[in-house]
N, C-alpha and C positions, 0 to 999 in steps of 0.2 A: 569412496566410490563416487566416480562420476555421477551428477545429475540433469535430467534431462526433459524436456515437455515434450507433449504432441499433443495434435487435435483428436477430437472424440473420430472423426469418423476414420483415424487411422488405425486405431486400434480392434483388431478382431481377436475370434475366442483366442487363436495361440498366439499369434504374433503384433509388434506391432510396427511402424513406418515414422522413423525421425525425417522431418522435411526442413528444409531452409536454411538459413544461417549455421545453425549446428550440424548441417552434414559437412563444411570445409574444416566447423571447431573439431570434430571426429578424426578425420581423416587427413589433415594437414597439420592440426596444431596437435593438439595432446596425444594424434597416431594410434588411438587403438585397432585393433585387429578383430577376427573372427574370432569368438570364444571368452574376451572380456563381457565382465558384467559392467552393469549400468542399472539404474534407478531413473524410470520414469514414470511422470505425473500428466493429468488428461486434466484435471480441474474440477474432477468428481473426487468423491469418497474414498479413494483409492489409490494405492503407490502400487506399482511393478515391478520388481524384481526381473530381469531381463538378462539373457547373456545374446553377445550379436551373433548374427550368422550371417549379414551381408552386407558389402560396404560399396555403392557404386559414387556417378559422382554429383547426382540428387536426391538420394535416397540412402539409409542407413535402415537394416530391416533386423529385429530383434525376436528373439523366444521369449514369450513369458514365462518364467521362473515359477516365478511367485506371486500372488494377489495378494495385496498386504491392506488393510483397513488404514485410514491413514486421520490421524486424530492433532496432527501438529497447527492446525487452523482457530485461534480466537472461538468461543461462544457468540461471538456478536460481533457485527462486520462495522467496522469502523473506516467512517469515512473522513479521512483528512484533508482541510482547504487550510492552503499553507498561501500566506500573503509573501507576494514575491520577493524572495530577497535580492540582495548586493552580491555581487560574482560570482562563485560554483557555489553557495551554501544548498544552494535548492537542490544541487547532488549528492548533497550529507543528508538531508532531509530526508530525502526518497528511500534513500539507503539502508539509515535506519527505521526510517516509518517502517517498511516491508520486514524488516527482522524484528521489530516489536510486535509484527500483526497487522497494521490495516489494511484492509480491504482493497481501497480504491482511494488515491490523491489525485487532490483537484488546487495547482493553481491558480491565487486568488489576485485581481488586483484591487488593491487599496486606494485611498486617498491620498496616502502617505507610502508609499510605494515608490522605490524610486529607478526601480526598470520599469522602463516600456517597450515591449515586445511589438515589431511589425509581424504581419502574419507571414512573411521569409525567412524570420529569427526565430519564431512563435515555433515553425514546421522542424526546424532543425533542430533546436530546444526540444520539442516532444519527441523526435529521433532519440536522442541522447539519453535524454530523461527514464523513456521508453525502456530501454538498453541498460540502462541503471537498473532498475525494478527487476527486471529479468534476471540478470547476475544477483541482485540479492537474494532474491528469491529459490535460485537454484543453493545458492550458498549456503540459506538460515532453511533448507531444505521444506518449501512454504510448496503445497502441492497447487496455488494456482500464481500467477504473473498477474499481482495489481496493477490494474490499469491507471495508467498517467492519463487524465483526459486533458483538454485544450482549456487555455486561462479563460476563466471568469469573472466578470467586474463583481463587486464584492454583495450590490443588491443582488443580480443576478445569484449569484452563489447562496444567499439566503434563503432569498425563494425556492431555489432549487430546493435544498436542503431541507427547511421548513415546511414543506409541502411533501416529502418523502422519507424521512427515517424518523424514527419512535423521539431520540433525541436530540437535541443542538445544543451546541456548550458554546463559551467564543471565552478564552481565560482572557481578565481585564486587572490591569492593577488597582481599581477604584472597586471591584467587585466587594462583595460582602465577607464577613469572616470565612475562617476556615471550615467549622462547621458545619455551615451552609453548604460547603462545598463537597465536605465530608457523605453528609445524605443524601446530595444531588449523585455523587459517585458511589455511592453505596448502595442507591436504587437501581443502580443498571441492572438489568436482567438479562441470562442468555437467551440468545434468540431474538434480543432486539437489535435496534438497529444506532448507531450513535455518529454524529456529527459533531466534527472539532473545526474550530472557525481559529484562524491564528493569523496575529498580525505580521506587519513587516517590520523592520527594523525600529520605524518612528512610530511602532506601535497605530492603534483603531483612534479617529477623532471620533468627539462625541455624539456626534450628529448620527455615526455607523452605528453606535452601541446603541445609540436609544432604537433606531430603525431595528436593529436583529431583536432587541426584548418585542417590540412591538409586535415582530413577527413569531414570535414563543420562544426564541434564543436564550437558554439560559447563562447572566454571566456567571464563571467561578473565578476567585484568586487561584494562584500557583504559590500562595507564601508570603511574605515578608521582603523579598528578594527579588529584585527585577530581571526576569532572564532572558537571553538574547530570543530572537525567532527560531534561532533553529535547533533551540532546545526544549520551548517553552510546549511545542507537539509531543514532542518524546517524552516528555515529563507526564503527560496526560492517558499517551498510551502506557509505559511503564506501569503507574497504576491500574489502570484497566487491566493489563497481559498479568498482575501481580495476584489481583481480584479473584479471576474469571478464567483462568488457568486451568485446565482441565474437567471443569464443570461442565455438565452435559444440559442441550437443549430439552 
């Protein structure tokens, strides 16, 4: 079954109003008709069971079915600042960040970073990026489209972070044993809030690392193993999504 978003204020008691982009995906591409269902999401509590009743050529207008409770969302909103990588990884990234669970990804630049984004590559990149999240999220049927927000220099991103969710992690190959890393992920609790800080390819210099502990950044190892950028996020939510899996706030 097709899936689908709209805004809250499209939705009333029976029906509801697909707008934008997915009324040419409706109508052009995948061609459904009057009387197919569809599954859609508003960003609340809530999935919609839907069959269409009208197809123009700004508007797609649907029956509610069904109200369905919608439980497929993490215990805890994880927010990922992914340090930028070398050529499409950062759309592997996204892709699977949003099918493990988080929240909201925030590219980071590093010191060791070796894109640099003008702010006319910057807009076009969070087109794409944007676009990405959206298809995953329909796809791993996640009832809200984490936001890709605009690159952050890597203090910036600390601060942010450090000043706003319960947690901060940043995985470091120098970090402490496993163990350590073991209680640090063990103590998450639902309903908080958890920041992942992640290098780029040349990995965090030390100068970053001592700045985020300073800021209450905790570091954890990922192993014995040194693994690329754009696994070393997924590795982190994995265990989180493994955790924290259907446990209630």
């Amino acid at each position: 079954m097709y899936h689908f978003f709209a805004e809250h204020e499209n939705i009333s008691d029976d029906y509801i109003d697909i707008r934008g982009g997915d009324v040419n995906h409706i109508k052009n591409v995948i061609r459904l008709k009057a009387g197919d269902e569809v599954l859609i999401s508003s960003g609340d509590n809530y999935d919609y069971l839907c069959s269409i009743e009208r197809i123009s050529d700004d508007v797609v207008t649907a029956k509610i079915i069904e109200t369905r409770e919608k439980m497929n969302e993490l215990p805890v909103k994880v927010y990922l600042f992914q340090g930028l990588p070398k050529a499409d990884k950062m759309e592997l990234v996204i892709q699977k960040a949003v099918e493990l669970g988080a929240y909201e990804l925030v590219p980071m630049a590093t010191r060791r970073a070796v894109v640099k984004l003008d702010a006319k590559k910057e807009a076009a990149k969070l087109k794409r990026w944007s676009a990405i999240s959206e298809s995953a999220a329909k796809q791993s049927k996640r009832r809200i489209i984490p936001q890709v927000h605009s690159v952050m220099a890597f203090r910036e991103a600390v601060d942010y972070a450090a000043s706003r969710y319960d947690i901060c992690l940043i995985p470091y190959e120098l970090a402490d044993g496993m163990e350590q890393t073991r209680r640090i992920l063990n103590g998450v609790q639902p309903g908080q809030s958890v920041a992942i800080l992640i290098g780029p390819e040349g990995g965090f210099e030390e100068n970053e690392i001592q700045y985020a502990k300073e800021k209450g950044v905790l570091p954890i190892t990922l192993g014995r193993r040194i693994l690329r950028t754009e696994t070393a996020g997924m590795t982190v939510l994995a265990v989180l999504m493994m955790q924290l899996e259907g446990r209630r706030v």
